[in-house]
C-alpha positions as a LaTeX table, in Angstrom:
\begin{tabular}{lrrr}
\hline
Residue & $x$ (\AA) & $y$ (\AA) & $z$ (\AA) \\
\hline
Unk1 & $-66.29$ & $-21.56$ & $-56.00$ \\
Unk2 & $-63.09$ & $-22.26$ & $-54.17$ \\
Unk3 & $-60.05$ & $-19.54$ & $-54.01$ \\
Unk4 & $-57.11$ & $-19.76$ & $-52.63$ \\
Unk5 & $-55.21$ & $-16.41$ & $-51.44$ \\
Unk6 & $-51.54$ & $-15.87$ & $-51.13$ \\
Unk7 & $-49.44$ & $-13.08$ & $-50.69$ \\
Unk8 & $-45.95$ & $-11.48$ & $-49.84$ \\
Unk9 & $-43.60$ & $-14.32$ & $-50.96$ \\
Unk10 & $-40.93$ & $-11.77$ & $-50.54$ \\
Unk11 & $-38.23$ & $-13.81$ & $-52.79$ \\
Unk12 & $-34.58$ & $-13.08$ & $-53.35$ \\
Unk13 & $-34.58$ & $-11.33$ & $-49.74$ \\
Unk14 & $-31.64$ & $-10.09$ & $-48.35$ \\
Unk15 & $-32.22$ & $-12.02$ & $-44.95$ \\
Unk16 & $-29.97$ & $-10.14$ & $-43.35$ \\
Unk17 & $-28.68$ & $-11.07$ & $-39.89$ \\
Unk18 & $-28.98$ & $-15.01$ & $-40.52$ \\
Unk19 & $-25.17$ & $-16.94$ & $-40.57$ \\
Unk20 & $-24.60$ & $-18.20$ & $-44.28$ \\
Unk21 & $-26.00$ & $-21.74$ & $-43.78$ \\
Unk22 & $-29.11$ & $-20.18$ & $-42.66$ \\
Unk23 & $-29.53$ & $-17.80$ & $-45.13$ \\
Unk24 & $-28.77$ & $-20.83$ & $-47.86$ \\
Unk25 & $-30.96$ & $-22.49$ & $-46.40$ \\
Unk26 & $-34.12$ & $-20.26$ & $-45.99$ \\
Unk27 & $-33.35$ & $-18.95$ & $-49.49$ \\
Unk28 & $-33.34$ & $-22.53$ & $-50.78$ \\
Unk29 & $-37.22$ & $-22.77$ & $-48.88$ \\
Unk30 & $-38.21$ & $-19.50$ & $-50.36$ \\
Unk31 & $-37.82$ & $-20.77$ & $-53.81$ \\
Unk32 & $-40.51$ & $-23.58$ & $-53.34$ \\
Unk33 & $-42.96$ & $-21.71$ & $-52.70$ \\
Unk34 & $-44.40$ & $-20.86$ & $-55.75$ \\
Unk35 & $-44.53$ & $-25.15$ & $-56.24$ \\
Unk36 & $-46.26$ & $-25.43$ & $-52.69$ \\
Unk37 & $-48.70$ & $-22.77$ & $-53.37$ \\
Unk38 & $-49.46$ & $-24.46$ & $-56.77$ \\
Unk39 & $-49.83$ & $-27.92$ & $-55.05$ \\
Unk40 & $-52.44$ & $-26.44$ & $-52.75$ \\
Unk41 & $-54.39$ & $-25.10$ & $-55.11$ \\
Unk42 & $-54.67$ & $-28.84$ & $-56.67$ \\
Unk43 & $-54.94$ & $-30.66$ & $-53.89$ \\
Unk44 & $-58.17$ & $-28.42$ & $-52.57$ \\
Unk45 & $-59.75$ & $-27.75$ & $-55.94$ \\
Unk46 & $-59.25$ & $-24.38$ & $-56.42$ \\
Unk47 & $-60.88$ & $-22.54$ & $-59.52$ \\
Unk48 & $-58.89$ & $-19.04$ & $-58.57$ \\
Unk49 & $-55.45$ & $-18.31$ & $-57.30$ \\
Unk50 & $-55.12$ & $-14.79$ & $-56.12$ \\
Unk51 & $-51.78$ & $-13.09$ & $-55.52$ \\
Unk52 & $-51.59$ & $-10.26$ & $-53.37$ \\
Unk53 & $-48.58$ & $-8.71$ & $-54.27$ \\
Unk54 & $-44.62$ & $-8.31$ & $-52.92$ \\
Unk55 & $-43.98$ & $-11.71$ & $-54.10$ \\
Unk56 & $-40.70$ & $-10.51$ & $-55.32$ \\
Unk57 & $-38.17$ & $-8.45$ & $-52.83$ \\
Unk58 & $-37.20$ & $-5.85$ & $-54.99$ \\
Unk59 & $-34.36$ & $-6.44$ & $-57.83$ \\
Unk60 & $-35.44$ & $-10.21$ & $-59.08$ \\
Unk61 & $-33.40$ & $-13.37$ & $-59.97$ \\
Unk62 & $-34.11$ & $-15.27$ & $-63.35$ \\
Unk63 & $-34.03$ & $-18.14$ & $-60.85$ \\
Unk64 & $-36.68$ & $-17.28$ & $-58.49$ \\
Unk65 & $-38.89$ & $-15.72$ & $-61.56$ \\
Unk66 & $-38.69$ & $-19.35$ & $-63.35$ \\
Unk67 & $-39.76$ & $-20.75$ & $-60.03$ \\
Unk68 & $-42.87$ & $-18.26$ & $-60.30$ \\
Unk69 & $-43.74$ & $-18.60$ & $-63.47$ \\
Unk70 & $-43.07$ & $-22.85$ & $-63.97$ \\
Unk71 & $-45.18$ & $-23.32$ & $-60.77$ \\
Unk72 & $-48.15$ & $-21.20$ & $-62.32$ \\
Unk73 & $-48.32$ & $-22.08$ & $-65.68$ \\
Unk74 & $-48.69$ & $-25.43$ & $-64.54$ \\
Unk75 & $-51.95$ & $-24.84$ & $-63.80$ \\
Unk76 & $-54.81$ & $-24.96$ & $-64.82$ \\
Unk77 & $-56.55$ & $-22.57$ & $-63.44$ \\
Unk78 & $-56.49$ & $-18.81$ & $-63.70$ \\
Unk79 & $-53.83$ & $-16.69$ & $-61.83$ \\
Unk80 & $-54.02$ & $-12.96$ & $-61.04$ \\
Unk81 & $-51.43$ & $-10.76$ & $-59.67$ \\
Unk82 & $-51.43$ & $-7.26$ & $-58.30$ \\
Unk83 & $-47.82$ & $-6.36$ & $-57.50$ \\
Unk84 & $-46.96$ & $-4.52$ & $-54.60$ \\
Unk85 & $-44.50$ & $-1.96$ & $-52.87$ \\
Unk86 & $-41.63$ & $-4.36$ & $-53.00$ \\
Unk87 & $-42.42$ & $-5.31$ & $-56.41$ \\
Unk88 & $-44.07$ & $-2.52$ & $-58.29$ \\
Unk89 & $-44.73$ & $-2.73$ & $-61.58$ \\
Unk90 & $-42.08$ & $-0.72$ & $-63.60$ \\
Unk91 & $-40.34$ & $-1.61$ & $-67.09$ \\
Unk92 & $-37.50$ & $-3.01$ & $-64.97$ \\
Unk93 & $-39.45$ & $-5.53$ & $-63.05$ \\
Unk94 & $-40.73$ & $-9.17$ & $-63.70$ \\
Unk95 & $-44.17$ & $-8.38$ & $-64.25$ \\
Unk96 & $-43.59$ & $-6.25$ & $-67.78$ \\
Unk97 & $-39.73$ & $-7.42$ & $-68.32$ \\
Unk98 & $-40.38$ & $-10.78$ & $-68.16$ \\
Unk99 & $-43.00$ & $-13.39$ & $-70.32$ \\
Unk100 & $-45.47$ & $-14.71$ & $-68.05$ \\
Unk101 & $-47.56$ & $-18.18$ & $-69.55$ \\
Unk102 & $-51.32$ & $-17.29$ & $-70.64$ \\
Unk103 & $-53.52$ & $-18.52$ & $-67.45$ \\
Unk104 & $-51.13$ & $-15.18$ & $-65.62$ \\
Unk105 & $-52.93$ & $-11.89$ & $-65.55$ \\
Unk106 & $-50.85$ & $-8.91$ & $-63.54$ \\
Unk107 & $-52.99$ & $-5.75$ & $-62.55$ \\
Unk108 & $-50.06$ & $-3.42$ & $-64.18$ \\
Unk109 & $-51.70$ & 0.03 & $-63.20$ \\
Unk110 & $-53.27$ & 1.49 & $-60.27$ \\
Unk111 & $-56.85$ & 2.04 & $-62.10$ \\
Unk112 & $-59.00$ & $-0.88$ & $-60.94$ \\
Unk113 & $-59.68$ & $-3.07$ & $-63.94$ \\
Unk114 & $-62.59$ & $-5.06$ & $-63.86$ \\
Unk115 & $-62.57$ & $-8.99$ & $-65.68$ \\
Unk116 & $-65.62$ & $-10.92$ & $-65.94$ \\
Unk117 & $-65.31$ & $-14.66$ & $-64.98$ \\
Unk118 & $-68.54$ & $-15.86$ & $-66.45$ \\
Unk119 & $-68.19$ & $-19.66$ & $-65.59$ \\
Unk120 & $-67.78$ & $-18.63$ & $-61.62$ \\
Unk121 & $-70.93$ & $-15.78$ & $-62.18$ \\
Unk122 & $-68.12$ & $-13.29$ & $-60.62$ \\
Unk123 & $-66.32$ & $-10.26$ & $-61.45$ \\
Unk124 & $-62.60$ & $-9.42$ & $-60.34$ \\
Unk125 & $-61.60$ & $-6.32$ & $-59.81$ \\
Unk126 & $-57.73$ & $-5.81$ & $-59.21$ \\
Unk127 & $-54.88$ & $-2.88$ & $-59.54$ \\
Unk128 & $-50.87$ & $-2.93$ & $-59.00$ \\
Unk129 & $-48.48$ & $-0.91$ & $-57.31$ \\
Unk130 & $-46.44$ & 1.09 & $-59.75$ \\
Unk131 & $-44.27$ & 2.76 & $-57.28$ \\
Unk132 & $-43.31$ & 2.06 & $-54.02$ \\
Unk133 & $-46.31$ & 3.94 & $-52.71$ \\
Unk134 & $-49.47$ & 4.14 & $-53.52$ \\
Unk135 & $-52.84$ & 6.10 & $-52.56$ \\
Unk136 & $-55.80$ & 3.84 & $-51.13$ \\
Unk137 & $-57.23$ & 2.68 & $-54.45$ \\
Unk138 & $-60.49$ & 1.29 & $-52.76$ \\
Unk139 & $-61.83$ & 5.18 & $-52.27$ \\
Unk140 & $-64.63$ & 6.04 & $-53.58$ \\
Unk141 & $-64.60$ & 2.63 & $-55.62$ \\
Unk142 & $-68.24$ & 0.72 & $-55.84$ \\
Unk143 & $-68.72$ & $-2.77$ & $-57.60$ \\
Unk144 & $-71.38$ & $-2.78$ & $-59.82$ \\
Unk145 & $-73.22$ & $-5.35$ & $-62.18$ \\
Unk146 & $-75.70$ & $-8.48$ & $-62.13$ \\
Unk147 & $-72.52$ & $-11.13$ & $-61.17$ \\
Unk148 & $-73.25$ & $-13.05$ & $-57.47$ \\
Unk149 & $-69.57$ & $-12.87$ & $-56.39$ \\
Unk150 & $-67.53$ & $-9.76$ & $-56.70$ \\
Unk151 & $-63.89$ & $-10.31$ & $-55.71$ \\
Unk152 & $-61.39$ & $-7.40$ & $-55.18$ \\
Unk153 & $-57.53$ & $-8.00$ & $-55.57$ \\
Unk154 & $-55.40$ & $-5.32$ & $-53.77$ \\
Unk155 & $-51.96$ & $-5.13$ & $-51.87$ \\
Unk156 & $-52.96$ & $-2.59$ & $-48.86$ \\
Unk157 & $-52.79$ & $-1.87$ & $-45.57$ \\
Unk158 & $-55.98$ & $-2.22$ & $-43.55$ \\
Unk159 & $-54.42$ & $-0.99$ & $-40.21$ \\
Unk160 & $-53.48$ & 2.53 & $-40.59$ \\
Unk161 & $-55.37$ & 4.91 & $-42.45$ \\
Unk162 & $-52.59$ & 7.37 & $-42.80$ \\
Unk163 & $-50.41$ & 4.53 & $-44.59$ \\
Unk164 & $-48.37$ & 5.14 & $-47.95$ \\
Unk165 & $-49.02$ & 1.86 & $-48.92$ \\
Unk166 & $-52.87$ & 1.59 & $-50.11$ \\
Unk167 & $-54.77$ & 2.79 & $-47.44$ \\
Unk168 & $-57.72$ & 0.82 & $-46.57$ \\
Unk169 & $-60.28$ & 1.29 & $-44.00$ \\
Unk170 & $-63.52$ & $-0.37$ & $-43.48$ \\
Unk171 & $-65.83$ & 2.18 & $-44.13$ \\
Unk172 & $-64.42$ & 1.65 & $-47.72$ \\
Unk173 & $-64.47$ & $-1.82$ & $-47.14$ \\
Unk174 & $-68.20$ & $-1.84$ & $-46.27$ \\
Unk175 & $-69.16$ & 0.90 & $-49.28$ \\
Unk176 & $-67.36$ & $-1.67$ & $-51.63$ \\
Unk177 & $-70.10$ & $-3.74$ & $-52.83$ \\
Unk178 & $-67.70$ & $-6.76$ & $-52.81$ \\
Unk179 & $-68.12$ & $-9.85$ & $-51.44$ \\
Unk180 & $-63.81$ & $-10.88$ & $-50.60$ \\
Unk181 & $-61.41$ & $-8.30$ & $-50.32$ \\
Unk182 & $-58.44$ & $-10.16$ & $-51.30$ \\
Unk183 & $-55.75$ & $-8.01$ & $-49.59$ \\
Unk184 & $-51.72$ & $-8.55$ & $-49.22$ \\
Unk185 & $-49.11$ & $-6.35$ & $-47.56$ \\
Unk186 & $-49.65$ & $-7.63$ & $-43.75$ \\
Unk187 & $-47.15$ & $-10.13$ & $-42.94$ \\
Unk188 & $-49.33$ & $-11.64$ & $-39.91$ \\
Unk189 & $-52.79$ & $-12.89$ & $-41.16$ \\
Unk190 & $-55.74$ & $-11.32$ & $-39.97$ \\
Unk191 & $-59.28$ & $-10.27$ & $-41.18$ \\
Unk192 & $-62.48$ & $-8.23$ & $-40.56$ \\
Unk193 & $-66.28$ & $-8.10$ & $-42.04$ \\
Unk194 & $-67.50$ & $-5.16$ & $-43.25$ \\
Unk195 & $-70.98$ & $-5.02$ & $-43.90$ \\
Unk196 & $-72.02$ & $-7.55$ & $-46.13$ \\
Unk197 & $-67.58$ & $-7.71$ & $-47.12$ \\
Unk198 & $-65.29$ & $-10.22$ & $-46.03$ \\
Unk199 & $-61.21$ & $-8.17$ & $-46.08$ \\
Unk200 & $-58.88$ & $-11.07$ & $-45.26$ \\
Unk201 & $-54.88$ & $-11.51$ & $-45.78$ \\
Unk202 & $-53.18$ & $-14.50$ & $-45.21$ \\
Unk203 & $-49.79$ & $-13.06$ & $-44.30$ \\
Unk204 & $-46.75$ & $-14.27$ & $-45.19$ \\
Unk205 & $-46.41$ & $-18.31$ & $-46.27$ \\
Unk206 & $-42.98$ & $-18.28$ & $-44.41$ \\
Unk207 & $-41.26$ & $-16.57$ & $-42.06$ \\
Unk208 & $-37.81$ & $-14.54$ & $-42.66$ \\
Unk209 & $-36.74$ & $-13.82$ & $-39.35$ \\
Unk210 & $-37.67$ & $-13.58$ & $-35.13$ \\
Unk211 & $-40.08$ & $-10.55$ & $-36.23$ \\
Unk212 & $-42.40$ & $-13.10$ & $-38.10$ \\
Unk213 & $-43.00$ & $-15.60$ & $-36.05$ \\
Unk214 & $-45.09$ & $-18.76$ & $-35.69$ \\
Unk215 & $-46.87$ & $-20.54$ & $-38.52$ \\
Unk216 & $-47.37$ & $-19.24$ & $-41.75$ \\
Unk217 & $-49.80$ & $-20.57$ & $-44.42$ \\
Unk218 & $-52.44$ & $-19.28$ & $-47.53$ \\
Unk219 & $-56.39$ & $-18.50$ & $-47.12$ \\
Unk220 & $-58.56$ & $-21.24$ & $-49.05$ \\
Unk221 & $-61.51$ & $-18.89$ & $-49.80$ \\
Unk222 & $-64.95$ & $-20.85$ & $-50.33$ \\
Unk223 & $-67.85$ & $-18.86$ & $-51.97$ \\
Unk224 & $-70.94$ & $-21.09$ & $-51.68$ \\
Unk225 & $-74.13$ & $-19.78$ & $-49.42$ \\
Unk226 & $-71.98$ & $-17.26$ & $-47.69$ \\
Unk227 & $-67.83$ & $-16.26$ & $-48.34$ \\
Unk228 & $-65.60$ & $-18.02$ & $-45.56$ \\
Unk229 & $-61.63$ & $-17.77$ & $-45.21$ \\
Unk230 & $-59.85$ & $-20.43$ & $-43.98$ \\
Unk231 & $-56.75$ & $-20.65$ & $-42.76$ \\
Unk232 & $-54.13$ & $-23.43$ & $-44.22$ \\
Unk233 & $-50.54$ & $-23.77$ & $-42.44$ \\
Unk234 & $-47.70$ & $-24.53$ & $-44.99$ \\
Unk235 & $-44.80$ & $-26.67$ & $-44.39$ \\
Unk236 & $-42.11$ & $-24.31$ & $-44.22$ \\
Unk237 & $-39.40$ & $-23.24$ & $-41.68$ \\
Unk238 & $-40.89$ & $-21.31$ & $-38.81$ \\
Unk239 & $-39.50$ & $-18.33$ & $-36.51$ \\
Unk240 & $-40.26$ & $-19.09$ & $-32.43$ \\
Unk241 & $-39.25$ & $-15.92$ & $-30.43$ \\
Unk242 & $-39.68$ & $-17.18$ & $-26.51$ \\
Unk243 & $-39.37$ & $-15.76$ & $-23.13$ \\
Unk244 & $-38.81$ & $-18.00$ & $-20.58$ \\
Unk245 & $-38.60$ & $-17.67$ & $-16.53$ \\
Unk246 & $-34.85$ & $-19.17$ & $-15.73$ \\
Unk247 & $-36.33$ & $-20.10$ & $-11.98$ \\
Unk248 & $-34.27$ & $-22.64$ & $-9.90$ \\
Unk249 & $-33.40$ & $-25.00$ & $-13.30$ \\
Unk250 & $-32.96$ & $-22.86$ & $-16.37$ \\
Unk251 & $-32.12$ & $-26.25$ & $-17.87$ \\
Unk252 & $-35.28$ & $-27.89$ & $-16.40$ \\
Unk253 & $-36.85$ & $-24.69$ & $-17.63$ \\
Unk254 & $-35.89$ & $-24.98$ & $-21.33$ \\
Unk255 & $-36.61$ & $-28.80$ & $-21.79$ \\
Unk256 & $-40.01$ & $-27.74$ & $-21.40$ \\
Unk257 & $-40.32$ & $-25.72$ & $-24.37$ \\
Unk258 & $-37.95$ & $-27.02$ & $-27.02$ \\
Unk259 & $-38.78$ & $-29.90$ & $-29.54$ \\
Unk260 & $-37.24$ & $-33.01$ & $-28.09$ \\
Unk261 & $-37.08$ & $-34.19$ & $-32.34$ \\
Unk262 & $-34.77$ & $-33.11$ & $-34.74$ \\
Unk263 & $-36.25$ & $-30.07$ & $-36.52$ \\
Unk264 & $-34.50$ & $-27.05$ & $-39.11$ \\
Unk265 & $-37.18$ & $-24.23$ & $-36.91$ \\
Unk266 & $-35.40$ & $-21.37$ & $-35.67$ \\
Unk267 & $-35.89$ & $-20.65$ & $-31.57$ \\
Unk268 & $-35.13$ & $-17.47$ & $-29.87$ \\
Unk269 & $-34.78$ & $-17.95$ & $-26.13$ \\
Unk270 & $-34.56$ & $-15.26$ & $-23.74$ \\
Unk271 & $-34.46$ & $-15.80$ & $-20.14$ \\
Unk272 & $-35.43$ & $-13.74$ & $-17.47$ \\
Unk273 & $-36.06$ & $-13.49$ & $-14.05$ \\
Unk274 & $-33.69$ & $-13.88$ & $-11.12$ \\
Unk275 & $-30.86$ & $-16.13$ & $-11.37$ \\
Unk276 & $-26.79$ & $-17.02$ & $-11.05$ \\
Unk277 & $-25.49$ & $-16.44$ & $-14.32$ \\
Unk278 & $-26.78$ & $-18.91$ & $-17.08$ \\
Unk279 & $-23.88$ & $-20.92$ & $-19.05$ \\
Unk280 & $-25.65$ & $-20.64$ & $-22.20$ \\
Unk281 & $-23.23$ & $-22.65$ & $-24.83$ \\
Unk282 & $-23.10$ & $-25.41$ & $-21.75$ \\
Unk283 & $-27.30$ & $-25.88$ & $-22.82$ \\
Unk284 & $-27.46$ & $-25.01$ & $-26.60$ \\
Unk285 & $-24.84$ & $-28.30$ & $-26.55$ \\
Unk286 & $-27.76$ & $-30.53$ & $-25.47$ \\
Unk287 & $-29.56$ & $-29.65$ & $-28.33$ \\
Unk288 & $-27.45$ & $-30.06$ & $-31.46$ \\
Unk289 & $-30.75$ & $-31.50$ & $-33.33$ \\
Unk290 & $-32.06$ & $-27.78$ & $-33.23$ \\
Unk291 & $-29.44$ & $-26.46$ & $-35.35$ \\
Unk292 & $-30.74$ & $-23.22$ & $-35.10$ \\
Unk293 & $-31.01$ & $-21.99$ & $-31.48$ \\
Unk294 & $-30.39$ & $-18.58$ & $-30.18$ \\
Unk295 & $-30.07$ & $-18.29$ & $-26.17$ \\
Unk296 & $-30.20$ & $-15.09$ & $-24.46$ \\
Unk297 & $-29.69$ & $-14.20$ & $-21.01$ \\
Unk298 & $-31.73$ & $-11.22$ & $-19.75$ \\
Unk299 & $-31.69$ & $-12.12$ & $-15.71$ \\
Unk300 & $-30.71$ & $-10.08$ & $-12.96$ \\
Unk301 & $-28.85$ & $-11.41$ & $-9.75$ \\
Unk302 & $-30.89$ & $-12.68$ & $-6.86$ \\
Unk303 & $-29.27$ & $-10.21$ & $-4.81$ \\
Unk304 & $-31.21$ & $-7.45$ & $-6.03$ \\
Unk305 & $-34.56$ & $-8.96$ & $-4.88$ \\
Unk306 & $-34.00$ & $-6.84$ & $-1.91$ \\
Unk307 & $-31.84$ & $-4.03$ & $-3.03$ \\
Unk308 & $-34.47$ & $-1.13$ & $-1.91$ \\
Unk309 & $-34.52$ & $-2.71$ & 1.52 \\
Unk310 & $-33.01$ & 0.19 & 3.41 \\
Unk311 & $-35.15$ & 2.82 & 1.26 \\
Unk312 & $-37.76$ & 4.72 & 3.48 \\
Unk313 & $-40.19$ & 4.21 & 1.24 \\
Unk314 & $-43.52$ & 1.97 & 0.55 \\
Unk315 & $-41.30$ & $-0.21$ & $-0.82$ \\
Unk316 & $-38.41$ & $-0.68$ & 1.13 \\
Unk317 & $-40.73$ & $-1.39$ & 3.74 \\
Unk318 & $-42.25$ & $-4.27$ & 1.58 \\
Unk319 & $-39.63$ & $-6.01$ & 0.77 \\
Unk320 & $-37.52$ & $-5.83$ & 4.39 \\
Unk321 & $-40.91$ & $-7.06$ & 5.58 \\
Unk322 & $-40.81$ & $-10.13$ & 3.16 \\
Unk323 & $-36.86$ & $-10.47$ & 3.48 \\
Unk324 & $-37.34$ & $-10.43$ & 7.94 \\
Unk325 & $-39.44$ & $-13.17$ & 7.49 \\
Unk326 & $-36.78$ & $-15.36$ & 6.16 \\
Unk327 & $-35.27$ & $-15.74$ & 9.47 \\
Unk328 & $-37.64$ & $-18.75$ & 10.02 \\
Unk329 & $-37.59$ & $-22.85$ & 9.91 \\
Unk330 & $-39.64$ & $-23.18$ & 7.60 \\
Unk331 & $-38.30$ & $-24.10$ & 3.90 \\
Unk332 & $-41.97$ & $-24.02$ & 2.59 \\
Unk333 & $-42.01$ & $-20.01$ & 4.09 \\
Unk334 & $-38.98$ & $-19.15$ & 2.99 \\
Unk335 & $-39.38$ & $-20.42$ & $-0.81$ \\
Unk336 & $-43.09$ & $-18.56$ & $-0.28$ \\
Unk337 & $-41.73$ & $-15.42$ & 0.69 \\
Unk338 & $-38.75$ & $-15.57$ & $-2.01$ \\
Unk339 & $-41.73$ & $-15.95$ & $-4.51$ \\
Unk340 & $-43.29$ & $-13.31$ & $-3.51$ \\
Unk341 & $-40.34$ & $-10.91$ & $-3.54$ \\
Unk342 & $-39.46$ & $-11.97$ & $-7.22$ \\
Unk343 & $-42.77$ & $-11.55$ & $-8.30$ \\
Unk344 & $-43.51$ & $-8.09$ & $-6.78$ \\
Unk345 & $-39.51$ & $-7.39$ & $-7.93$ \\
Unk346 & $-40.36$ & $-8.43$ & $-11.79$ \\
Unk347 & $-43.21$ & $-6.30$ & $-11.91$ \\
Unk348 & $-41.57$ & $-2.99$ & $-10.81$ \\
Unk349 & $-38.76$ & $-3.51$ & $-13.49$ \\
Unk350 & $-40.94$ & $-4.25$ & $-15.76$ \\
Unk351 & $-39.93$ & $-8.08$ & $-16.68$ \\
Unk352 & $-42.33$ & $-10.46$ & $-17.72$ \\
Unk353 & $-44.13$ & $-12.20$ & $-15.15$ \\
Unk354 & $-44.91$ & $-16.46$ & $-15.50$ \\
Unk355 & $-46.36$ & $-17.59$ & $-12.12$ \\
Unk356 & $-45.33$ & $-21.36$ & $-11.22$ \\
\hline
\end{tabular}
């Protein structure tokens, strides 16, 4: 039996702090989700898609909730939903003010329901959010019955066992008697065995901002001998939040890490270290095929490499013993020395450290 897990669309969000184009733009990627999703779950074969909840940001569109429900009932395969803190289940939201096409089942309460699946040999078990938090509905909850594959649907929070959103920890994980913990909530994937229970979320299929960065994807689930999760990236716009050593060439520097190809992926670049000051606009204007680029410049003068020089103290006495040994021929020695000074000066002020 193949799965495939998504979770935490998070559509119609604000996405604050992003100019206008941006925001069109990332809303406009948002939106075909629900289409990519669906196109995964043909292209791999899927027999389930599980939904972990938040796909919706709050107050809904009719635009992004025909997006939703198109891309679904075009399937042919069964869908379950358990809504989540930003999109509880309340008379007011999608999942019960809205008609959903026949292969969609939403968890609308926060008492586990069980549905049999007899052509898979499973049982689901699933419950929603009906306010924005909810008690850890996995405690003192136990599986039972003669199925091979019992599947939990949940939006929760596996890393902190005081949470108010669905606290789950893996002693209730591993007293479960499932075989997949399909969780949603965390917006970076992760996931952790628990006795004989795999507890996986996929995190978020696309990235809203510099806080959720990197690539973003679903979980294709595969029940067979054992339960595996594997990760599958999606094509949509990606966050890249980088901290980057200025050294001699901040230019040189940066040419390293950026795309030299045309691509809509958002980069953060903040550069540290010891340096002149950086003209920023003068580089972002050799890269107008990275539209949206973000330059930052966190160094501090050279001069104050050897600022404590004149401090009787452990080290003062460091660094006028590194800065008296400038006074020689030797370029090698003195770009040595300089090295070491900004390397033992990053560390004390607590900057980043990349050695050459």
């Amino acid at each position: 039996m193949k799965i495939l897990h998504s979770a935490d669309w998070h559509l119609d969000s604000p996405l604050v702090g992003r100019s206008e184009e941006h925001s069109q733009y990332l809303r406009r990627e948002l939106l075909m989700i629900p289409e990519r999703i669906a196109a995964m779950c043909r292209s791999e074969g899927c027999d389930l898609l599980l939904l972990a909840g938040d796909l919706f940001d709050g107050s809904y569109t009719q635009e992004s909730f025909h997006a939703v429900s198109k891309a679904l009932g075009e399937l042919d395969i069964p869908v379950y939903i358990a809504p989540g803190n930003h999109d509880f289940c309340v008379p007011s939201s999608p999942y019960l003010a809205e008609i959903w096409p026949e292969n969609v089942h939403i968890f609308k309460s926060q008492a586990i329901e069980e549905i049999d699946i007899p052509e898979q040999d499973c049982k689901l078990y699933g419950a929603g959010f009906t306010a924005m938090d909810c008690p850890g509905l996995l405690k003192n909850f136990r599986a039972e019955g003669l199925q091979r594959w019992h599947i939990g649907l949940l939006h929760g929070d596996p890393m902190q066992a005081s949470s108010p959103y669905c606290p789950i920890t893996s002693q209730q994980v591993r007293e479960s008697g499932l075989s997949y913990l399909a969780l949603g909530h965390i917006h970076k994937g992760g996931s952790f065995r628990a006795g004989d229970t795999l507890c996986a979320w996929p995190g978020c299929p696309m990235g809203r901002g510099y806080d959720e960065p990197g690539i973003k994807g679903a979980l294709l689930v595969t029940l067979d001998e054992g339960v595996t999760a594997q990760f599958l990236p999606m094509n949509t716009p990606r966050f890249f939040d980088e901290t980057l050593d200025a050294g001699e060439d901040p230019t040189e520097a940066i040419a390293n890490l950026l795309p030299p190809v045309e691509t809509q992926d958002a980069y953060r670049v903040t550069f540290t270290g010891y340096a002149a000051p950086i003209d920023l606009a003068a580089i972002a204007a050799q890269y107008p095929h990275i539209p949206y680029l973000d330059l930052r410049d966190r160094t501090m003068p050279e001069v104050d490499l050897w600022s404590s020089i004149d401090e009787d103290s452990l080290e003062g006495m460091f660094f006028k013993a590194l800065h008296n040994g400038l006074d020689t021929d030797s370029e090698k020695l003195q770009r040595q020395l300089k090295l070491a000074a900004k390397i033992s000066r990053q560390i004390l002020d607590g900057q980043e450290v990349v050695l050459p």
